[in-house]
C-alpha positions as CSV (number, residue, x, y, z in Angstrom):
1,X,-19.3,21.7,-15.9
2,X,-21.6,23.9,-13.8
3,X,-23.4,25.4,-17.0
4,X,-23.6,22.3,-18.9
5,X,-25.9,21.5,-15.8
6,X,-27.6,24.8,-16.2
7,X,-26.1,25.9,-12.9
8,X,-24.5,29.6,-13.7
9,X,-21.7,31.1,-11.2
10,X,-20.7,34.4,-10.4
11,X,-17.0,36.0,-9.7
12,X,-17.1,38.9,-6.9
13,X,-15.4,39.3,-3.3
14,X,-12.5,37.0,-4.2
15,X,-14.5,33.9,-5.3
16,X,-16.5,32.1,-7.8
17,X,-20.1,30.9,-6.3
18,X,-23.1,30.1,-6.6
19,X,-26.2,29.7,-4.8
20,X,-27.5,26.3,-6.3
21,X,-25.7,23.4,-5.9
22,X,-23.5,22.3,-8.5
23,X,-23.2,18.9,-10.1
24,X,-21.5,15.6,-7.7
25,X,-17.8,16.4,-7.2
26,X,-17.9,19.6,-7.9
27,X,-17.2,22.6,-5.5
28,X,-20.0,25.7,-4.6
29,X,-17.3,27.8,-3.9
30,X,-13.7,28.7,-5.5
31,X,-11.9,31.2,-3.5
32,X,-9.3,33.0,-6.5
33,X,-7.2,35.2,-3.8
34,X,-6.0,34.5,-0.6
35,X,-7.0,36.0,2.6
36,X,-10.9,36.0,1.4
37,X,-13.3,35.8,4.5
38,X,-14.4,32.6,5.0
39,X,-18.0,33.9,6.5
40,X,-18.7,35.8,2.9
41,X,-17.7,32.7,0.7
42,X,-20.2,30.5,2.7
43,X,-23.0,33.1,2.7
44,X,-22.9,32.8,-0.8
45,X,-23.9,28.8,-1.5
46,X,-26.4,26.7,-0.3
47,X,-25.8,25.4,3.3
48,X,-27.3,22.2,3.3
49,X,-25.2,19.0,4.1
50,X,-23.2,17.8,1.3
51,X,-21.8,21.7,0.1
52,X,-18.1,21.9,-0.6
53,X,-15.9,25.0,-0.9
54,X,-12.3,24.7,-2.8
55,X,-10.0,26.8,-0.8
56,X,-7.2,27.4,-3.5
57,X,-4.8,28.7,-0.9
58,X,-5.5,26.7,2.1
59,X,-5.9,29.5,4.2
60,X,-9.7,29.6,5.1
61,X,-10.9,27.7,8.4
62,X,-14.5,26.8,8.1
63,X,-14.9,24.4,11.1
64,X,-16.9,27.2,13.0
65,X,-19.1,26.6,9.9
66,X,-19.8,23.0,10.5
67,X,-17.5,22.0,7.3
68,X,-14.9,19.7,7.6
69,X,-11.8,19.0,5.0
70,X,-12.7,16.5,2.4
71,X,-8.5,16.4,0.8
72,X,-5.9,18.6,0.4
73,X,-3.5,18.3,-2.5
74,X,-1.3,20.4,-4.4
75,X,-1.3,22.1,-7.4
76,X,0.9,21.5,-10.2
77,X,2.6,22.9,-13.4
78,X,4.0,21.6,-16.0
79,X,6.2,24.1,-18.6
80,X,5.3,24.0,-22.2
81,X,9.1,23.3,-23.2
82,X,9.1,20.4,-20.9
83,X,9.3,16.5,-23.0
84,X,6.3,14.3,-23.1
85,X,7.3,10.7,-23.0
86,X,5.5,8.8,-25.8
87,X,2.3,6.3,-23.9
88,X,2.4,4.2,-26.9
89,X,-1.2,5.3,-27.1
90,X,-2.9,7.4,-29.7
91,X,-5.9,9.8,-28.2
92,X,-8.7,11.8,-29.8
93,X,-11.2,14.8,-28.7
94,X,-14.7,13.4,-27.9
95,X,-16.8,14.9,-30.3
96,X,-20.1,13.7,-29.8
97,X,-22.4,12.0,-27.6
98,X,-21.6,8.9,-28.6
99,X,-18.0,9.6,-27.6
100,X,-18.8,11.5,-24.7
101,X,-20.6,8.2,-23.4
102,X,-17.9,6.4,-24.4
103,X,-15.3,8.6,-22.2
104,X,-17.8,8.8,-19.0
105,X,-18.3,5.3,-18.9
106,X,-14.4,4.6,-19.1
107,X,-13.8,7.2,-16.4
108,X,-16.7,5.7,-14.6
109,X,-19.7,7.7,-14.3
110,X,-23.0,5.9,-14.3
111,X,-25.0,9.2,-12.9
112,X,-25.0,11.3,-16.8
113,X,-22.6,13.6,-14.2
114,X,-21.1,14.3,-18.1
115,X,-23.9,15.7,-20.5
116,X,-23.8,16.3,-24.0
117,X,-23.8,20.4,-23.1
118,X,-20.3,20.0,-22.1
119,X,-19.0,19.5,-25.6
120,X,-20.9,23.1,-26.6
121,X,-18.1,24.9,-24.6
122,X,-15.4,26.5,-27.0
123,X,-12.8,25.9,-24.5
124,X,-13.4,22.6,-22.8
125,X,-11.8,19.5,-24.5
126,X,-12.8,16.2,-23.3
127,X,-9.9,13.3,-24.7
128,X,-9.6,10.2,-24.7
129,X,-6.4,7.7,-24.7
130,X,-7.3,4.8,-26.9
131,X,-6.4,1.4,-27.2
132,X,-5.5,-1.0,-30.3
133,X,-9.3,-1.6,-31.0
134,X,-10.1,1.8,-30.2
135,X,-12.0,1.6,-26.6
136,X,-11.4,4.2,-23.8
137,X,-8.7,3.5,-22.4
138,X,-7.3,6.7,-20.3
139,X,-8.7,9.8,-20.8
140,X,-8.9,13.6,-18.7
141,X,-11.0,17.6,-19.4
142,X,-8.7,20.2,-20.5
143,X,-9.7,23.5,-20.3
144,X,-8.0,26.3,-22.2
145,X,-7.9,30.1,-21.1
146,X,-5.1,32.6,-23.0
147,X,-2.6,31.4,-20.5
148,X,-2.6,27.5,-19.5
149,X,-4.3,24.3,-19.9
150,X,-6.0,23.4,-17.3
151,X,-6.7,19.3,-16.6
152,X,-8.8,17.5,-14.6
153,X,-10.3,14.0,-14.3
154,X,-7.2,12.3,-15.2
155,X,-7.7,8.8,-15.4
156,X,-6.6,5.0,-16.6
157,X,-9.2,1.8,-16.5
158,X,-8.1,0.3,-13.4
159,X,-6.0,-2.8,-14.2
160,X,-5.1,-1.9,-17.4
161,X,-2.9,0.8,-17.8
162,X,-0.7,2.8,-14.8
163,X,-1.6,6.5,-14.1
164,X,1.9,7.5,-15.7
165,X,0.7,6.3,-19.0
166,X,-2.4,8.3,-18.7
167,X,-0.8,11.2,-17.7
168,X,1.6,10.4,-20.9
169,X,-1.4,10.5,-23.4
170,X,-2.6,13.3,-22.0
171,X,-0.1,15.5,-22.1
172,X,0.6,14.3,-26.0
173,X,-3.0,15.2,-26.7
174,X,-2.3,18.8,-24.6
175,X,0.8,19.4,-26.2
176,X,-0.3,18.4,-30.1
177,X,-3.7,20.7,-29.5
178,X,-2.1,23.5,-27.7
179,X,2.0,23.4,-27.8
180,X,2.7,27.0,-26.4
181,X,0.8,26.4,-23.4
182,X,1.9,25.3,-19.7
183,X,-0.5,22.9,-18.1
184,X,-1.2,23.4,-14.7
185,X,-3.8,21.2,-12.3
186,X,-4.3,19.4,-8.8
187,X,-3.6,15.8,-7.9
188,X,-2.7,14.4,-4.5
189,X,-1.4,11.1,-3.1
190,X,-0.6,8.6,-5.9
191,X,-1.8,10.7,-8.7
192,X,0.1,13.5,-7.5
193,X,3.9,11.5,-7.7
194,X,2.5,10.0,-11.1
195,X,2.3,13.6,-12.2
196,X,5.7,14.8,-10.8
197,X,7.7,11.6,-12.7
198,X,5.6,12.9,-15.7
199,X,7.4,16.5,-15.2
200,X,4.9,18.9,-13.1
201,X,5.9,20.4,-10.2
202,X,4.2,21.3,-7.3
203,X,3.2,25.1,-6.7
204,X,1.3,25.3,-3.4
205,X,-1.3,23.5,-1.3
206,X,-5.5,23.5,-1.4
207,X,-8.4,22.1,0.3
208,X,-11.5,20.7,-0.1
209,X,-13.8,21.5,2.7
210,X,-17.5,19.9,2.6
211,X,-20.6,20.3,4.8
C-alpha cells in the first residue's frame, strides 16, 4: 500500500519504517521482533500528530513519547486443512481500475486511499464477493509471501450481508487462489469472533499506538 503511494519503507533494528508518512490507516512503524526499543522505532518516522506505530507484540510503551493506543486486537490463523463454509457468494480478483473502484467504493473509501499502482504488485490480490447482479458486495487484500496469506480490510456492505459471510467468501477466494497456504491476520471486537466461528484462532495480542 505504502509504494503504491510512492512512500518506500526500510527493514533494520527490528522494524519496518519510514520517514514520510504513509497513506490514512496505515502504520509508520512495524516492529517484526519483540523487545525492540521503543525510542529507535520513533526516531525513525515523522513525529508530527497523527503518526502511528503497530507494535506486533504489544510490548513497546510509547506514552513518554506523547502516543497514545489507538486498538489492540489479536492476531489470528487459520490452517490451510481447515473447511471453508460455502457464502453462497461467488468472488473475483479486481483486475483493473474499473474494478478496483468498484471494490474501494464498496469498502468505502471516498479519499483514492486505493490507487491503481496497487494492482502492479505481484503479490497483493484485491477480491471481491459478488452478488446476483454482480455489485461488490464483501470484499478484503490478500497478500501472499512463501509461507501464508495475509488479509486485511475484510469487509461486508453494512446491511446487507454479516461479517461471517464475508469472511466465508474470502477464505473460498484464499483457498481456490492459494490452497496450501495458512492465512493469518488481525481483527478485534466483532470482527475478531466473526473470524474465530469462521475457524482462525487467536495467536497473541498487538497495538496500535498514534501521535
Amino acid at each position: 500500500m505504502s509504494r503504491s503511494h510512492g512512500v518506500e519503507g526500510e527493514f533494520s533494528a527490528g522494524a519496518w519504517a519510514t520517514a514520510r508518512r504513509t497513506p490514512l490507516y496505515y502504520p509508520d512503524a512495524v516492529t517484526l521482533v519483540p523487545g525492540v526499543d521503543a525510542g529507535a522505532v520513533v526516531g525513525r518516522i515523522d513525529g508530527a500528530p497523527g503518526a502511528s506505530v503497530k507494535d506486533s507484540f504489544a510490548d513497546l510503551d510509547l506514552s513518554g513519547a506523547g502516543f497514545g493506543v489507538l486498538f489492540g486486537a489479536r492476531w489470528i490463523h487459520r490452517a490451510a486443512e481447515v473447511p471453508v463454509r460455502p457464502s453462497g457468494l461467488s468472488w473475483e480478483v479486481a483486475g483493473d481500475a474499473g474494478a478496483l473502484r468498484d471494490w474501494a467504493a464498496a469498502w468505502g473509501d471516498d479519499t483514492g486511499l486505493f490507487r491503481a499502482e496497487l494492482l502492479r504488485e505481484p503479490e497483493t490480490f484485491v477480491l471481491s464477493g459478488l452478488s446476483d447482479g454482480g455489485r461488490v458486495v464483501a470484499g478484503a487484500v490478500a497478500s501472499r509471501s512463501e509461507r501464508v496469506v495475509g488479509v486485511s480490510n475484510v469487509f461486508a456492505r453494512e446491511g446487507e450481508l454479516g461479517a461471517g459471510v464475508a469472511w466465508a467468501v474470502v477464505l473460498e477466494a484464499v483457498g481456490s487462489l492459494f490452497p496450501a497456504l495458512p492465512v493469518v491476520g488481525y481483527e478485534h471486537g466483532d470482527a475478531l469472533a466473526a473470524a474465530v466461528e469462521q475457524g482462525f484462532e487467536e495467536l497473541g495480542a498487538l497495538r496500535v499506538w498514534v501521535r
